[in-house]
Residue, then its C-alpha position, 0 to 999 in steps of 0.5 A: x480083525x483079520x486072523x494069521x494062522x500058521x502052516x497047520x491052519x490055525x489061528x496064531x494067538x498071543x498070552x500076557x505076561x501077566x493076568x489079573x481079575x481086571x487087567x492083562x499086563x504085557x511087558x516090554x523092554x524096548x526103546x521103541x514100541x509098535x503096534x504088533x500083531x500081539x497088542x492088536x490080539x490082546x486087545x481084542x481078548x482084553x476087550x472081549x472079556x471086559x478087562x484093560x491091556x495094561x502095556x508097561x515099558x521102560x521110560x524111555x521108551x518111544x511110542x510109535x505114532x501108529x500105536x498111539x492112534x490105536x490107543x486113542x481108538x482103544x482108550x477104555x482098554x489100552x493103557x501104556x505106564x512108563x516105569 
């Protein structure tokens, strides 16, 4: 992964709305959700500490094509609930 940083040199990063011991939660109300920046780096921390990126979003919410293959990619970590 190749890492942004801002004008001051440093890395951008990216916090969930919400932790748990097995999970991190982001939450986003949206009527279509893309593959960010900020999905990409939660998956990597959710990845490297052994936990699953947990995205929720409304019902009708549209996944983009290109999130769906990361999430095939990525599918013992990502897991998208529509509420």
């Amino acid at each position: 992964m190749e890492f942004r940083y801002t004008s001051h040199q440093v890395a951008r990063t990216s916090r969930p709305d919400a932790v748990r011991n097995d999970a991190f939660f982001l939450i986003k109300n949206v009527s279509t959700l893309r593959l960010t920046y900020q999905i990409r780096l939660l998956t990597l921390r959710a990845s490297e500490t052994g936990r699953k990126l947990i995205i929720r979003v409304p019902a009708a919410c549209v996944i983009h094509r290109t999130l769906r293959t990361f999430r095939t990619e990525h599918s013992k970590i990502i897991r998208i609930e529509k509420v």
